[in-house]
N, C-alpha and C positions, 0 to 999 in steps of 0.2 A: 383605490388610491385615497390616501387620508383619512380622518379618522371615520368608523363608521356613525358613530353617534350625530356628528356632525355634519356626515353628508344626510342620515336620515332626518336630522332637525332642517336642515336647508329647503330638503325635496318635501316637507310637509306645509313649507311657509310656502313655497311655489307653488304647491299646490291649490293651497286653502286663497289665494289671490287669481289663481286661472280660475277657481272655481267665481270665486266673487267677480271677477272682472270678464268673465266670458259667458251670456245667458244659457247659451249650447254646448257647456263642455263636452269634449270626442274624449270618451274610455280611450280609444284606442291613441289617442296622443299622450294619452297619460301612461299607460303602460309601455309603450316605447320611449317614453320618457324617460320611465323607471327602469325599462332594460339598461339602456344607455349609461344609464347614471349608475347605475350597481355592475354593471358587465365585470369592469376591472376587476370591482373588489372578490370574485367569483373565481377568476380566473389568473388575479397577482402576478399581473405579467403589463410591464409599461407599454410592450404592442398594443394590445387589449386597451387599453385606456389610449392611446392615439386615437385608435379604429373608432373607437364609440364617441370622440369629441368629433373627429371629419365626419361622420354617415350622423351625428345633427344638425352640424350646420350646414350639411347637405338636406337633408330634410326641411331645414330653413328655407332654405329655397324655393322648394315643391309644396308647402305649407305656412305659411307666417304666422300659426297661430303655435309653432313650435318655440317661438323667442319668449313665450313662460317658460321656459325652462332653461334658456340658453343660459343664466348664472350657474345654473347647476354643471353644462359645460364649462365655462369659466372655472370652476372653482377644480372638476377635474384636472382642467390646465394647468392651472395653479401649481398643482403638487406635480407637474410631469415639467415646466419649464419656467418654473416661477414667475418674476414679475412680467417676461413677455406673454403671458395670458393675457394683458394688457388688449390686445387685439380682438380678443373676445366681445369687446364695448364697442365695436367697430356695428355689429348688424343692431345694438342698442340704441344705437346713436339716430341712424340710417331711419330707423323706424321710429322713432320720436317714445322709446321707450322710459320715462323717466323714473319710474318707481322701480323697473328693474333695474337700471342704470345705478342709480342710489344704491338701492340692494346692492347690487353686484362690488360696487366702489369697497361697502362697509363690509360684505362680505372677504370679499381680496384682506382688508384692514386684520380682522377676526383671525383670516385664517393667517394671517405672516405672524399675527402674536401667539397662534399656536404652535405653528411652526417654531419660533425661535423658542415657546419652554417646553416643547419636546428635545432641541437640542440641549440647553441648560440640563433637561433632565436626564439626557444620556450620557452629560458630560459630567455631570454627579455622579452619575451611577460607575464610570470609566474611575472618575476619581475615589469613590467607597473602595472600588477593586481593586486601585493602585494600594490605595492606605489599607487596605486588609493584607493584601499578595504584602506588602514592608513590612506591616507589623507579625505576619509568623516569622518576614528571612528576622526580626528583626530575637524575636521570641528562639529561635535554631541560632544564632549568634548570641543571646544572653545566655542561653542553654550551652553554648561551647563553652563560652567563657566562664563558667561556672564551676564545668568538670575542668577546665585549664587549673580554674584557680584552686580546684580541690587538689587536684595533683600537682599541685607547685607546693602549695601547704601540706604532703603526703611527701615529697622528695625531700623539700626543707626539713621536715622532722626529720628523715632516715639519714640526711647528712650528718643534722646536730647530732644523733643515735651515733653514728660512726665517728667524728667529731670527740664527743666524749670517751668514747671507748677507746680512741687513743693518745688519747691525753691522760687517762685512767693507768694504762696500759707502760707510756714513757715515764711519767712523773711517779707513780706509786711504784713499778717496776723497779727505777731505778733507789726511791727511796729504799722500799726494802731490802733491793742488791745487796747494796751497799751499809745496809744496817746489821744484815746477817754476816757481811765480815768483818764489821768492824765488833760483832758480837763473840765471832771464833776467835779475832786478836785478843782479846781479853783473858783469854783462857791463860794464854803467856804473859801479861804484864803482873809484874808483883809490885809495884810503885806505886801506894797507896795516890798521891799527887796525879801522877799520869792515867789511875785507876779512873779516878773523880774525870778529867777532863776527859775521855774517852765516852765515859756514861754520860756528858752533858755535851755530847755529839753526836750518840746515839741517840741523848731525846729530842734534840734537835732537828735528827734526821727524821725522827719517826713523827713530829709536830707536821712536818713540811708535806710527808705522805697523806697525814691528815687533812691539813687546807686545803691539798690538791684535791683531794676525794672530797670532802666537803665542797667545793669549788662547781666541780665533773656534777653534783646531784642536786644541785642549786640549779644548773644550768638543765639538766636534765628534767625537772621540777618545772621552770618556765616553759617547755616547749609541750606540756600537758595540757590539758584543756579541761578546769572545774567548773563544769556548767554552772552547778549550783554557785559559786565563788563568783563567775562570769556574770551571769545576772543581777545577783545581789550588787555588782558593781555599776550594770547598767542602770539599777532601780535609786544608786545614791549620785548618781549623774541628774536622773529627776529631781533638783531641787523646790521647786514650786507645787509639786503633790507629797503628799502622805503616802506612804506604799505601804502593801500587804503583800508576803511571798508564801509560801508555802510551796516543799518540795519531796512528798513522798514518792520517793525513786529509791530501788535495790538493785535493779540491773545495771550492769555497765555498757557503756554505749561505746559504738564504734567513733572512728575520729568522724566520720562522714553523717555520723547521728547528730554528732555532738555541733558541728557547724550551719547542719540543717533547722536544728533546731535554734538555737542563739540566731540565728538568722532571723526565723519569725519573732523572735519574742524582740530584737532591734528593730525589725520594719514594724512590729505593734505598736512599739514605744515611740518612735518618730512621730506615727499617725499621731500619737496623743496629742505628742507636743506640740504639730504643727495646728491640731484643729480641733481640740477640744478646751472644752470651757469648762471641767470639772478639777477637783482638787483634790484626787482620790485612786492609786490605782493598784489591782489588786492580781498577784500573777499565781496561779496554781498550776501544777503540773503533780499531776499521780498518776502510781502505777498499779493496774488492773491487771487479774490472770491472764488477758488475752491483749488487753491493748493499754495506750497510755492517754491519758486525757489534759490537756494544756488550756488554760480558759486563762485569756488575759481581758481584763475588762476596766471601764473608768467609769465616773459618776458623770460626765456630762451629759447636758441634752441630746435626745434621741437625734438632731441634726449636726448635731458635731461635727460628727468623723463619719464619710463619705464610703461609703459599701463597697463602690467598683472603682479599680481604675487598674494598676499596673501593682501595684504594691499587692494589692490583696488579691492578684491573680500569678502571682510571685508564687506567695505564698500558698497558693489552694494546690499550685502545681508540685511545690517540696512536698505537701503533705498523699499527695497523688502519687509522688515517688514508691511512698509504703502504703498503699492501698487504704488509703485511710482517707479522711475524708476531715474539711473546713467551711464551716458555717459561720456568718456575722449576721449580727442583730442586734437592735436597741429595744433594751431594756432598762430602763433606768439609768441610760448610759450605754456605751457603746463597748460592743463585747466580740471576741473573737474567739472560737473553739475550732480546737482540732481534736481529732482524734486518729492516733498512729497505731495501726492493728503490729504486732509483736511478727506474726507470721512473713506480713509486709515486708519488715525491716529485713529477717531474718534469709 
């Protein structure tokens, strides 16, 4: 019962006092001493720790040179009925024992301050496990929401796709219909006058065909995603740095690349914003035979921008998506690399 360091520092102070305070110490009171006092811990069972505080203070009785030791039953007490050990001071008292009395008092004191930060520290530890067990539901709920929002921006484009294609389909349909007969009636009109109005109704019709199809791939055109175009917007949004981009890329990316990625290269740029002291920021992205390498970096002090937290564990997990892998480090400013293996994506 209770800690053992503690019960061996108690039973060596009892000790070292029966030996000073007794000219004849009995071995044999000392090792039933020390039966007594270690039985529970032996056997981890709160019967066991009763048994061995009643059979000393029963020996109490049959011996009085056993009340050196009788804190050391108290303090068993202690941990089996807490403050009612209290009773324990009862054969200290009886016997006019006052340095064990003392002892035992400041001992009781010791052990209820241990007692209470073994609770504090189990009630941390319940608490780590709550806030660990929250933060994966909470990491499997970013992670839905993620793929929700991927496929909502995946529908929203096949609608605008379909969207267009019929409005391509109504508007340009009906212009040319109606251009190709108003182009057979011509065949029969001999009215130079009605000739002319007829051809500036055809071009009319066929202007309107035009706008519309111009219209249909203008809107078709927004619902794309030019990474390169993308970034260069996010890096003139940095008014208060100097940017360097550079974008050697020949592959075309899927739409779930292309969000993955503009994703870290915003959550980089935030970091900057929020927490760097430099004036300088420089984003590269090229592509290698086998993988693609992204290094966005800034000139601030090496404690700028902060290595862990939710952001940069965001993004180690996109890039974990395609087996690839992201490292930060300060360098002359604080930098982040990724590297997206082709095979990954693929």
């Amino acid at each position: 019962m209770g800690n053992l360091n503690e019960k061996m520092m108690t039973f060596l102070i009892l000790l070292i006092y029966y030996l000073y305070a007794e000219s004849e110490a009995s071995v044999i009171i000392v090792l039933v001493s020390f039966i007594l006092f270690f039985v529970s811990d032996v056997f981890k069972t709160t019967y066991i720790g009763y048994f061995s505080v009643i059979i000393m203070f029963m020996l109490l009785i049959l011996d009085t040179h056993f009340v050196y030791f009788i804190p050391g039953a108290i303090y068993v007490l202690l941990q089996l009925v807490g403050p009612y050990s209290i009773v324990g001071f009862i054969p200290l008292f009886l016997l006019s024992e006052w340095v064990l009395l003392i002892f035992s008092v400041l001992l009781m004191y010791l052990s209820f301050l241990s007692l209470k930060l073994e609770r504090r520290t189990k009630e941390n530890r319940n608490m780590r496990d709550q806030l660990t067990e929250d933060n994966i539901r909470l990491r499997a709920q970013r992670n839905e929401l993620m793929k929700n929002h991927e496929k909502d921006i995946y529908l929203a484009g096949l609608n605008e796709r379909n969207r267009i294609a019929r409005d391509m389909h109504d508007a340009l349909g009906h212009s040319l219909s109606s251009s190709i007969l108003l182009i057979e009636s011509l065949q029969f009109v001999n009215d130079e006058a009605e000739l002319k109005q007829s051809l500036k109704m055809l071009q009319d019709r066929l202007k309107t065909g035009m706008n519309d199809i111009r219209h249909s791939i203008h809107h078709l055109y927004d619902t794309s995603i030019d990474i390169e175009a993308r970034i260069e917007q996010y890096l003139s949004d940095m008014e208060n740095f100097e940017t360097h981009f550079v974008f050697d890329v020949n592959r075309e990316f899927k739409q779930e690349e292309k969000i993955d990625i503009l994703a870290i290269v915003r959550e980089s740029l935030t970091n900057i914003t929020k927490h760097s002291n430099g004036d300088e920021i420089s984003v590269i992205i090229k592509e290698h035979p086998k993988y693609l390498t992204m290094t966005i970096k800034d000139n601030g002090t090496s404690e700028a921008v902060p290595n862990k937290g939710m952001g940069i564990q965001t993004m180690k997990e996109v890039v974990m998506k395609y087996g690839g892998v992201l490292n930060t480090f300060n360098d002359q400013g604080f930098t982040v690399h990724a590297i997206f293996y082709k095979e990954g994506a693929n």
